[in-house]
N, CA, C and O atoms as a MOPAC input file, in Angstrom:
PM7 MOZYME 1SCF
protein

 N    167.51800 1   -84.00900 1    91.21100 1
 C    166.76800 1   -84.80500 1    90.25700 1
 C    167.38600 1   -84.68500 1    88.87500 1
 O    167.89000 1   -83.66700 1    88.40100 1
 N    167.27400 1   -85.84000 1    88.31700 1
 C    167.66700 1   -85.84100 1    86.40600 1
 C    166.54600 1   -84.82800 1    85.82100 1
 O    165.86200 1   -83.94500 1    86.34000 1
 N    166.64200 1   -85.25400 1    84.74600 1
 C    165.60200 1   -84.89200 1    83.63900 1
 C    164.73200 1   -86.01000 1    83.43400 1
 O    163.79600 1   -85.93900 1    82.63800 1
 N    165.00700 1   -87.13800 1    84.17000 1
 C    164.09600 1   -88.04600 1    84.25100 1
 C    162.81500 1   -88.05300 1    85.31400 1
 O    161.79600 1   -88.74100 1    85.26500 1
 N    163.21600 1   -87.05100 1    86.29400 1
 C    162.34800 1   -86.64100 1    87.47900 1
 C    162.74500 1   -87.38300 1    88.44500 1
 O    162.43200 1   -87.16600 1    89.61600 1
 N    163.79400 1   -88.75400 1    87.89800 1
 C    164.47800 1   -89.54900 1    89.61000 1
 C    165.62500 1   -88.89500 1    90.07300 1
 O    166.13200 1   -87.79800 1    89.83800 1
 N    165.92100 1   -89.89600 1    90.82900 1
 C    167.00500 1   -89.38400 1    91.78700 1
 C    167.92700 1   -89.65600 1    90.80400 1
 O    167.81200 1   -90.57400 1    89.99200 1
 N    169.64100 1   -88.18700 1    90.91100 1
 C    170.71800 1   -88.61800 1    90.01500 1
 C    171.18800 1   -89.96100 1    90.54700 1
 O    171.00200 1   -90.53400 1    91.62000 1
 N    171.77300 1   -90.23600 1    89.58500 1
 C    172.73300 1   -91.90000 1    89.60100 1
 C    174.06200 1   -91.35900 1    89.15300 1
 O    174.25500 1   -90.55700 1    88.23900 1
 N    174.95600 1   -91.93100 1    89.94900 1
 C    176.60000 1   -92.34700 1    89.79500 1
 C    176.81900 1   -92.20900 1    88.36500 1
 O    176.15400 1   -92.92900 1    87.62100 1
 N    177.84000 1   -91.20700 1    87.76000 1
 C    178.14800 1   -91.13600 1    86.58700 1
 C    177.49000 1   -90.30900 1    85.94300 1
 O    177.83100 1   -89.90000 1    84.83400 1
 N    176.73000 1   -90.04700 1    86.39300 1
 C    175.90900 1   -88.41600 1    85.45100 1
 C    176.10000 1   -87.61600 1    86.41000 1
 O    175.04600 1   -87.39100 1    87.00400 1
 N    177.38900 1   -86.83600 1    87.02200 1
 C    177.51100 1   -85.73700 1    87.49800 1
 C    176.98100 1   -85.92500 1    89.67800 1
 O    177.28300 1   -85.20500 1    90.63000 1
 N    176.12500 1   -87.23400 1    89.59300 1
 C    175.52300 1   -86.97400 1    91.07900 1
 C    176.74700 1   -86.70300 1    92.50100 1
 O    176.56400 1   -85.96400 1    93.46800 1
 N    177.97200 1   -87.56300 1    92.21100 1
 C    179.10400 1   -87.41500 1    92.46600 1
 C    179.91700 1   -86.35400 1    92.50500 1
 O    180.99100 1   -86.47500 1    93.09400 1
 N    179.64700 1   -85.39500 1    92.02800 1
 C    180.62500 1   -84.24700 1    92.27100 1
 C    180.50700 1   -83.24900 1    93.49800 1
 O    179.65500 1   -82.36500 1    93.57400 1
 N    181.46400 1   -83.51000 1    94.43100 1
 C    181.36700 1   -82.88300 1    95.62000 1
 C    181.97400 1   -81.17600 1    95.55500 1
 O    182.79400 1   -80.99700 1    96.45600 1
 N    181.78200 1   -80.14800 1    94.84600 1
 C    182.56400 1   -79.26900 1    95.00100 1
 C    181.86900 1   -78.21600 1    95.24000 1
 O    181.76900 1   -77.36100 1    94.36000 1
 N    181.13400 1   -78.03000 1    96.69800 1
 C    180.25200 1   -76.89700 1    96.96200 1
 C    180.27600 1   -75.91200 1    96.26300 1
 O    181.37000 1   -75.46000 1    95.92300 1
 N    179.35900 1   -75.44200 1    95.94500 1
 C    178.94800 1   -74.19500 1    94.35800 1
 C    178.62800 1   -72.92600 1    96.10200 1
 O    178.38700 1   -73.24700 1    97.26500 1
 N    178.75400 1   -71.86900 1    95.60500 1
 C    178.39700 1   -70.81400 1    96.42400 1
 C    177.12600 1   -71.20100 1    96.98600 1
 O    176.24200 1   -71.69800 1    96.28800 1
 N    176.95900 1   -70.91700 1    98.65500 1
 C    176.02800 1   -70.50800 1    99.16100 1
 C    175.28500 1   -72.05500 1    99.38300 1
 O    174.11800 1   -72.05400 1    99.77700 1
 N    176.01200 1   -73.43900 1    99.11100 1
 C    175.18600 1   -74.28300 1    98.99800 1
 C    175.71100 1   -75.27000 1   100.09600 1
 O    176.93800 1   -75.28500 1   100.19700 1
 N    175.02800 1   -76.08400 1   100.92300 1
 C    175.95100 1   -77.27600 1   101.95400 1
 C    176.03500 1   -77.87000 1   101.41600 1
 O    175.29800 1   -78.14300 1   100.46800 1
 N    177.31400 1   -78.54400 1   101.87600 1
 C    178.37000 1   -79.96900 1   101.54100 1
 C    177.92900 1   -80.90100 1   101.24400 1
 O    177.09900 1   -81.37800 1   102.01700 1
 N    178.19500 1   -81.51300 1   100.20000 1
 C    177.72300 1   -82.72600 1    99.93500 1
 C    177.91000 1   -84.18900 1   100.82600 1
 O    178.92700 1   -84.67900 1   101.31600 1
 N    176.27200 1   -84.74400 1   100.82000 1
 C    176.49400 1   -85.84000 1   101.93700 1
 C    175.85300 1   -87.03100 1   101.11900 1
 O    174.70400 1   -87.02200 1   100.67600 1
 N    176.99100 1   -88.31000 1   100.95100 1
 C    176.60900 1   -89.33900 1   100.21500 1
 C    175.58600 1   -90.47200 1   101.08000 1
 O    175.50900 1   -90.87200 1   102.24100 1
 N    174.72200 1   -90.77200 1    99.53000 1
 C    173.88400 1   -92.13600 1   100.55200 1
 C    175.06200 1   -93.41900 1   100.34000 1
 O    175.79100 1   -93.57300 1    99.36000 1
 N    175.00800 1   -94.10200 1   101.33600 1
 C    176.20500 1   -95.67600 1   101.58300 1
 C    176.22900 1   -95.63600 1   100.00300 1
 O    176.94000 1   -94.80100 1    99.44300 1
 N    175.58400 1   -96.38200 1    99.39600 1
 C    175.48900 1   -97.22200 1    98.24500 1
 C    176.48700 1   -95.81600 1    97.13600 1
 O    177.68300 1   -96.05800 1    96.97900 1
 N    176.14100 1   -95.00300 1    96.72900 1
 C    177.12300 1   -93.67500 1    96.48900 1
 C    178.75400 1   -93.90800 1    96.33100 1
 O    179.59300 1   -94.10000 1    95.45100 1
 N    178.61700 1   -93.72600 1    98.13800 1
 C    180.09300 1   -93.65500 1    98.75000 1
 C    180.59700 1   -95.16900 1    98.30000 1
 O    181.62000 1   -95.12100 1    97.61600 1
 N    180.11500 1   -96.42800 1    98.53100 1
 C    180.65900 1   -97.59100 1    98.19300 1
 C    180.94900 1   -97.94500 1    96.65000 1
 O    181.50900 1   -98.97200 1    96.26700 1
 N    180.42300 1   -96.81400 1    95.76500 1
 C    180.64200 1   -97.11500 1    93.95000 1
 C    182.01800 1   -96.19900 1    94.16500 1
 O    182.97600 1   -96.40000 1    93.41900 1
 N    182.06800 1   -95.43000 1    94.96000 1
 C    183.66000 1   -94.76100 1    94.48900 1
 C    184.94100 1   -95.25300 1    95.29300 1
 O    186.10700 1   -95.16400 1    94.90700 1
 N    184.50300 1   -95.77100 1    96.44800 1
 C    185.33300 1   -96.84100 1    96.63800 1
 C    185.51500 1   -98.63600 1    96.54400 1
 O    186.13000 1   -99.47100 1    97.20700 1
 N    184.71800 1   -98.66700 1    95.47600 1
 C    184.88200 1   -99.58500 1    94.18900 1
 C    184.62400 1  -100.95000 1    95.24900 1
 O    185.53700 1  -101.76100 1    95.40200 1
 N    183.57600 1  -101.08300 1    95.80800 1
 C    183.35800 1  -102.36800 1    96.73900 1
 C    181.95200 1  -102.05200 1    96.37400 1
 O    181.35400 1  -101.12000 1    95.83600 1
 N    181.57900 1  -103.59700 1    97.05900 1
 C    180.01600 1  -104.43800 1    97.10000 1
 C    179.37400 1  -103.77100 1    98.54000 1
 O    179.85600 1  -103.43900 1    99.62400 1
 N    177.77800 1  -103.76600 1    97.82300 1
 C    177.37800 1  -103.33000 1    99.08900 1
 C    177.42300 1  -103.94800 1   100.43000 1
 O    177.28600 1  -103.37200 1   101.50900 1
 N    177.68300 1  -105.48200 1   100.15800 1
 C    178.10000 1  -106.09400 1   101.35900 1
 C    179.31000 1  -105.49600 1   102.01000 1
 O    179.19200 1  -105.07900 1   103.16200 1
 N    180.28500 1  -105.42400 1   101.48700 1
 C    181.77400 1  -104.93900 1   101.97300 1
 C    181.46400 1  -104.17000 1   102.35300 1
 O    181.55900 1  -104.27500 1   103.57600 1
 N    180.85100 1  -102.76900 1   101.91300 1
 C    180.34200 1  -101.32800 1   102.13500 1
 C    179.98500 1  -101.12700 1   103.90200 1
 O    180.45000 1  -100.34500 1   104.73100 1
 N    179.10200 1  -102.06000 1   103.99100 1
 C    178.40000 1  -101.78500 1   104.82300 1
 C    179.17700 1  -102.42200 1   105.91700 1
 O    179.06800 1  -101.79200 1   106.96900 1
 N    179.97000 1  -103.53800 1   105.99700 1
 C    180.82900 1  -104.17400 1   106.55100 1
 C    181.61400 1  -102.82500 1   107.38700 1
 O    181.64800 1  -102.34500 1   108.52000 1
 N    182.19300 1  -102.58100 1   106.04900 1
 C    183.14100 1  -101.54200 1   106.80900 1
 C    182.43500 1  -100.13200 1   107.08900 1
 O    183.21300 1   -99.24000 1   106.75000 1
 N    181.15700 1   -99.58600 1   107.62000 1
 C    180.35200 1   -98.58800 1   107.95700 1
 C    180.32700 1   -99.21000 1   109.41800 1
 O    180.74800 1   -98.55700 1   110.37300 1
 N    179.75600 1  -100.65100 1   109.57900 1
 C    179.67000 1  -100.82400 1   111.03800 1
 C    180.67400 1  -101.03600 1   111.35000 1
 O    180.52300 1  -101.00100 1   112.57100 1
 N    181.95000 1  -101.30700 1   111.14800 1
 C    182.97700 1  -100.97500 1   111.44400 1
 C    183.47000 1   -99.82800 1   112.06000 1
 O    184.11400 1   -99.67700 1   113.09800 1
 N    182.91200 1   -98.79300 1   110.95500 1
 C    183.50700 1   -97.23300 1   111.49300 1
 C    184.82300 1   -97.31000 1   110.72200 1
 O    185.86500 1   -96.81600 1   111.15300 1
 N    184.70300 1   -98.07100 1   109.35000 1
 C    186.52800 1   -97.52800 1   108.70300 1
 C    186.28800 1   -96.53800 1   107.66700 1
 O    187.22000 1   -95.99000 1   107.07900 1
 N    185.22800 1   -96.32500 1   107.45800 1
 C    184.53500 1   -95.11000 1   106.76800 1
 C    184.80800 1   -94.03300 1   107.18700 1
 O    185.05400 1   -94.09200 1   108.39100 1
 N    184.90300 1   -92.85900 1   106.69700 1
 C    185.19800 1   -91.39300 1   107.20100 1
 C    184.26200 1   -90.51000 1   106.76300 1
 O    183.89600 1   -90.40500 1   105.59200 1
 N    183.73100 1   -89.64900 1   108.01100 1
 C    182.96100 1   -88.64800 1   107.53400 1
 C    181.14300 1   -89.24100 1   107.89900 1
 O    180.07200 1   -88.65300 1   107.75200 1
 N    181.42700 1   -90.43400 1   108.34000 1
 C    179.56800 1   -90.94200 1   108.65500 1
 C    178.79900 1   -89.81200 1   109.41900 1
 O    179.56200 1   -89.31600 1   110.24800 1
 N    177.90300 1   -89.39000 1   109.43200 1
 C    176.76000 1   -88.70100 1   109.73100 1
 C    175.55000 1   -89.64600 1   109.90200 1
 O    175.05400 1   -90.29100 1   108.97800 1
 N    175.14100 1   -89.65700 1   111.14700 1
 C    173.80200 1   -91.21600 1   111.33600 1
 C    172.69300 1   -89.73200 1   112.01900 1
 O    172.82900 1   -88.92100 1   112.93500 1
 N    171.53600 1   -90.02700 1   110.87500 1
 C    170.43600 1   -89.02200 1   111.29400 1
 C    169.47100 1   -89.84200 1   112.54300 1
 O    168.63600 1   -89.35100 1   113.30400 1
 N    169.98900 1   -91.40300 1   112.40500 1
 C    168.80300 1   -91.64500 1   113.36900 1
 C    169.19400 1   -93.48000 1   113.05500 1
 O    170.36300 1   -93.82100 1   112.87300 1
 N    167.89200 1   -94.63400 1   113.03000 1
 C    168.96300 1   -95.53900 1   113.13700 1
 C    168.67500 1   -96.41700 1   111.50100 1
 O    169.01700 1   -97.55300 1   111.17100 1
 N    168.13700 1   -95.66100 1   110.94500 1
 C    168.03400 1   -96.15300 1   109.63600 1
 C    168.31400 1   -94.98400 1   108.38600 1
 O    167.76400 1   -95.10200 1   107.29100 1
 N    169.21200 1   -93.88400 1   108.69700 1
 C    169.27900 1   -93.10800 1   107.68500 1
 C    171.26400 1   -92.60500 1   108.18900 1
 O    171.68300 1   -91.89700 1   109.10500 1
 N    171.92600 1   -93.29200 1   107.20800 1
 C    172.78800 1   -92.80300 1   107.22100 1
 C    173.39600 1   -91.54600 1   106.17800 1
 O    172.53600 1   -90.96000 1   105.52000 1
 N    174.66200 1   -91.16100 1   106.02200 1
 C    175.22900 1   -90.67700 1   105.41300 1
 C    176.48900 1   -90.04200 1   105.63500 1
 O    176.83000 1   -89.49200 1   106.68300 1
 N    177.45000 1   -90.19400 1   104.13800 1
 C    178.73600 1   -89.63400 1   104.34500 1
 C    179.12500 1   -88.39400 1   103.56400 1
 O    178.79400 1   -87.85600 1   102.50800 1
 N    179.98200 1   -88.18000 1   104.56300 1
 C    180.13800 1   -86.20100 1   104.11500 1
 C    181.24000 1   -86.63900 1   102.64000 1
 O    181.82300 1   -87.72200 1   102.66600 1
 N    181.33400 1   -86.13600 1   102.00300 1
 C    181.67600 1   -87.00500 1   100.54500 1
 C    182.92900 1   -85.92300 1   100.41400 1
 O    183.72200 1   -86.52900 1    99.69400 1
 N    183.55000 1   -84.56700 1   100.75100 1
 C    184.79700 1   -84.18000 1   100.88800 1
 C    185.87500 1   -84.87000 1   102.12200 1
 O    187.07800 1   -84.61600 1   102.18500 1
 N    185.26300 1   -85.61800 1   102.88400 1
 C    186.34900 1   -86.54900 1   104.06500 1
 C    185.92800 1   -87.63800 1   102.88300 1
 O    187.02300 1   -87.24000 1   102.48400 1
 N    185.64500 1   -88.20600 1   102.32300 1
 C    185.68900 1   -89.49600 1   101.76600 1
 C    186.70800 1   -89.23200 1   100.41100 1
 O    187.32700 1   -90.14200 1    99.86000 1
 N    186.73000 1   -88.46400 1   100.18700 1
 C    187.87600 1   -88.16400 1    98.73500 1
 C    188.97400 1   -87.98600 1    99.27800 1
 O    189.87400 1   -88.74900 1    98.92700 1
 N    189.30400 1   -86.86700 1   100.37600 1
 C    190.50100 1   -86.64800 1   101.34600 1
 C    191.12800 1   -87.97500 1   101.92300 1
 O    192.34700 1   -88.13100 1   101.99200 1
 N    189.95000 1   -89.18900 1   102.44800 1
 C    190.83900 1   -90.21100 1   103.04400 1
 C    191.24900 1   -90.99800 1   101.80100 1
 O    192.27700 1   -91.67200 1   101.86400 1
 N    190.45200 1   -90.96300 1   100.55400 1
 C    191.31700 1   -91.83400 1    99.34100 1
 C    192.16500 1   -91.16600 1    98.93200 1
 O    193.16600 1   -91.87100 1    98.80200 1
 N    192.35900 1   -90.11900 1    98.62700 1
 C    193.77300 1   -89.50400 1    98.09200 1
 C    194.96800 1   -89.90500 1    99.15200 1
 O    196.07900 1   -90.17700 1    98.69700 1
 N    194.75400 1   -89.93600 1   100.40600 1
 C    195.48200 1   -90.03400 1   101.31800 1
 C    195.87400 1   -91.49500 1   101.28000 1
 O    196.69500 1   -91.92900 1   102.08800 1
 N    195.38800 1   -92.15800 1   100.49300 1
 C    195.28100 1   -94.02700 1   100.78600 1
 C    195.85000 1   -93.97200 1    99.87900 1
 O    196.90600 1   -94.59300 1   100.00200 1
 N    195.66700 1   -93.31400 1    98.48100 1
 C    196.41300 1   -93.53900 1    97.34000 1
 C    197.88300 1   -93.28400 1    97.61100 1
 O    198.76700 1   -94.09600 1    97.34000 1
 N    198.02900 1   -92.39900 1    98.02200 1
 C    199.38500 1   -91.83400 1    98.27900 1
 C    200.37700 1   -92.49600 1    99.40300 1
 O    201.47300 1   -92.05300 1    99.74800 1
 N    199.60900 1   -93.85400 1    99.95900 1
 C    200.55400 1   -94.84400 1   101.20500 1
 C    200.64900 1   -95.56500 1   100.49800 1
 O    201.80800 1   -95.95000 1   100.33900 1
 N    199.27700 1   -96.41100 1    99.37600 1
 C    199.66400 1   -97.70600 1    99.02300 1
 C    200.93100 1   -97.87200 1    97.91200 1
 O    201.37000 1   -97.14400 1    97.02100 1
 N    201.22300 1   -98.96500 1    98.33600 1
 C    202.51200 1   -99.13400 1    97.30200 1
 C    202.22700 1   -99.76700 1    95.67200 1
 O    203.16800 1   -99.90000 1    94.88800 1

C-alpha cells in the first residue's frame, strides 16, 4: 500500500523486483508487467494467451500473474538480440 492506503502504482517504486531478505519474489498483476513492456492492454493480454510471456503463474481462471525476475531476464535477453 502507498500512503494513500491504495494499491502502489507503476513509478512510485511498485516495480522493483529485488527480493529484500526473508521476503517472496515478486509476482506482477498483467496490467504491471504490460507498462514495462511498453504495450496496450490489448496487446498484453494478446500475448498472455499466447503464452509469449515468461514466468505466468495462473492461480485459477481469473487471477493471473507474472513472476517479475523471468520478465526482466527475458527483456534484457531481447535487448541484447535486437538489432
Amino acid at each position: 500500500m502507498n500512503a494513500t492506503g491504495g494499491r502502489p502504482r507503476p513509478g512510485n517504486g511498485a516495480l522493483n523486483t529485488a527480493p529484500q531478505k526473508d521476503e517472496q519474489p515478486r509476482l506482477l498483476r498483467p496490467l504491471e508487467a504490460f507498462t514495462l513492456l511498453s504495450v496496450g492492454r490489448s496487446k498484453g493480454y494478446e500475448l498472455l494467451a499466447r503464452g509469449e510471456i515468461p514466468g505466468i503463474v495462473r492461480f485459477g481462471p481469473r487471477c493471473t500473474r507474472i513472476r517479475a525476475a523471468e520478465l526482466r531476464r527475458w527483456l534484457e535477453g531481447r535487448e541484447e538480440t535486437t538489432p
